[in-house]
C-alpha atoms as one frame of an Amber mdcrd trajectory, in Angstrom:
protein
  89.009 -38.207 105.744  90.083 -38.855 108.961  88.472 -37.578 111.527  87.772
 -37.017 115.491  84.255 -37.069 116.163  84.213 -38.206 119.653  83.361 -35.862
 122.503  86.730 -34.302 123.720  87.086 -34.587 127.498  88.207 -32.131 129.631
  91.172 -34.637 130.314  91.756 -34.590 126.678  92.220 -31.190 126.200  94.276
 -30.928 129.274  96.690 -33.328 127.917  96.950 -31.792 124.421  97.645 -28.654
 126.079 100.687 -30.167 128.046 101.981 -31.922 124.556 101.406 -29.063 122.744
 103.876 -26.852 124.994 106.310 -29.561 124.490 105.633 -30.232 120.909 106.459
 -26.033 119.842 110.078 -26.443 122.181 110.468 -29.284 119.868 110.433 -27.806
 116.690 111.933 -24.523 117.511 114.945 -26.970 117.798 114.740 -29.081 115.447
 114.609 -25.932 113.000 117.836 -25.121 114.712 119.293 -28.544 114.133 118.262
 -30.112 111.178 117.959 -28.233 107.643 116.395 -31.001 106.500 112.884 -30.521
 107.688 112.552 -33.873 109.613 111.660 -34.800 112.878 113.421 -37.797 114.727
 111.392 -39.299 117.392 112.631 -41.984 119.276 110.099 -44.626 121.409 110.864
 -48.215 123.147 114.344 -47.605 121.522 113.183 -47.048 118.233 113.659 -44.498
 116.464 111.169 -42.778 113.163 112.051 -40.060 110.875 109.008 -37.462 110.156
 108.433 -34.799 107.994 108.791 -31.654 109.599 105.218 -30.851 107.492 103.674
 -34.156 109.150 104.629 -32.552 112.875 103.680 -29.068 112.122  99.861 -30.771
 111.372 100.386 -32.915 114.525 100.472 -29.560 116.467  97.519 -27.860 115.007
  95.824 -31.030 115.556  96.559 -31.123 119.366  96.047 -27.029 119.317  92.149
 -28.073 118.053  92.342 -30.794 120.593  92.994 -28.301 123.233  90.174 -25.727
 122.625  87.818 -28.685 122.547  87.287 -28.858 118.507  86.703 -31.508 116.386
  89.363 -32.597 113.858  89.298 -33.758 110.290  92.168 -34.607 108.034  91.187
 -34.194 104.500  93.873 -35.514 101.416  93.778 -32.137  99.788  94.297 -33.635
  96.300  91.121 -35.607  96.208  87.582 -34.133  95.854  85.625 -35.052  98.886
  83.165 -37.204  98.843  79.290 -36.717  99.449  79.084 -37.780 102.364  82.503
 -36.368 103.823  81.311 -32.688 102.509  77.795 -33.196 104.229  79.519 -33.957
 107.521  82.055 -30.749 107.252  78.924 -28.756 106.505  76.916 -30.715 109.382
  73.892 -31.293 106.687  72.263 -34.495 105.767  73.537 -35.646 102.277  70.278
 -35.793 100.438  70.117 -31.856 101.030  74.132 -31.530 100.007  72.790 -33.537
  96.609  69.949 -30.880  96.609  72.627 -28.276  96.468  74.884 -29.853  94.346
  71.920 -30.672  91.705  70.727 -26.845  92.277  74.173 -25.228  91.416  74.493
 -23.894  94.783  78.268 -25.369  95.298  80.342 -26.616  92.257  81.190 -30.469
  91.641  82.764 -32.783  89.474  82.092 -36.521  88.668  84.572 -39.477  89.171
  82.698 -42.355  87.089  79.572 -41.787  88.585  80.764 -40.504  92.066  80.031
 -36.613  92.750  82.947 -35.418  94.143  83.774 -31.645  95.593  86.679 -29.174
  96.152  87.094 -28.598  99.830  87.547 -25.072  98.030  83.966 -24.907  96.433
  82.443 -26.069  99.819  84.579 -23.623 102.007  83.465 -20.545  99.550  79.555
 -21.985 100.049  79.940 -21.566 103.378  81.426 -18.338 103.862  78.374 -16.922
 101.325  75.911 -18.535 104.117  77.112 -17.211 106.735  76.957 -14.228 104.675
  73.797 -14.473 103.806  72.907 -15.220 107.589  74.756 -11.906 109.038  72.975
 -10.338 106.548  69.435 -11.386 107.228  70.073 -11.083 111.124  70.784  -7.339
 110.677  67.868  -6.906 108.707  65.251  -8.734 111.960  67.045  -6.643 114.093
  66.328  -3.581 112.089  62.897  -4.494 111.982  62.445  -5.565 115.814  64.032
  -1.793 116.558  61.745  -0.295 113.944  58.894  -2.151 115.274  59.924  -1.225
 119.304  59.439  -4.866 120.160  61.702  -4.355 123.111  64.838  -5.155 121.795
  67.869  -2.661 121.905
């Protein structure tokens, strides 16, 4: 996983805003120009050839940049590791082996590595948030049925 865990700067996102405006002129024309679906970029007289898939992710990586959100690039092949799922579900991974060893999200072994589909972990999530929206509704029920002073 690669990741940007750093605290984005208001200079930061300023900047990725400004690329990013340049970056979707860019590939409006290079759609127009090249069938191929790469990208020629060209620095201290050198030039590279890049996907067109590889600059589409550079631009949703500079639009996260922009609104001041982390980043993480995840192989999508792979199963993540425990460690990498604990950080995309900003838990400690002693509790993420708690969850794996409890059923709550699906895994698979590599040798003796636990590995999980960024699938299985994305579908965990979306149940606890669920399960949070759910439980809110129900204290706020409660606070209104209780007249605690909330309306």
């Amino acid at each position: 996983m690669i990741g940007v865990k750093n605290i984005i700067t208001k200079e930061d996102r300023k900047n990725a805003r400004t690329s990013l405006s340049v970056l979707r002129t860019s590939i409006k024309q290079v759609r127009k120009q090249d069938k191929r679906g790469t990208v020629k970029l060209k620095y201290n007289e050198e030039e590279i050839q890049i996907p067109e898939q590889a600059f589409v992710l550079f631009k949703s990586i500079l639009s996260n940049i922009a609104e001041g959100l982390e980043v993480a690039v995840i192989p999508s092949h792979k199963g993540l590791s425990t460690q990498m799922a604990a950080d995309l579900l900003r838990i400690s991974r002693p509790h993420l082996i708690k969850l794996l060893e409890r059923g709550d999200i699906p895994f698979f072994k590599v040798g003796t590595h636990r590995r999980i589909e960024l699938e299985d972990l994305e579908n965990y999530e979306e149940k606890q948030k669920e399960i949070r929206e759910k439980q809110l509704k129900f204290l706020t029920k409660q606070a209104q049925d209780l007249n605690l002073g909330y309306e």
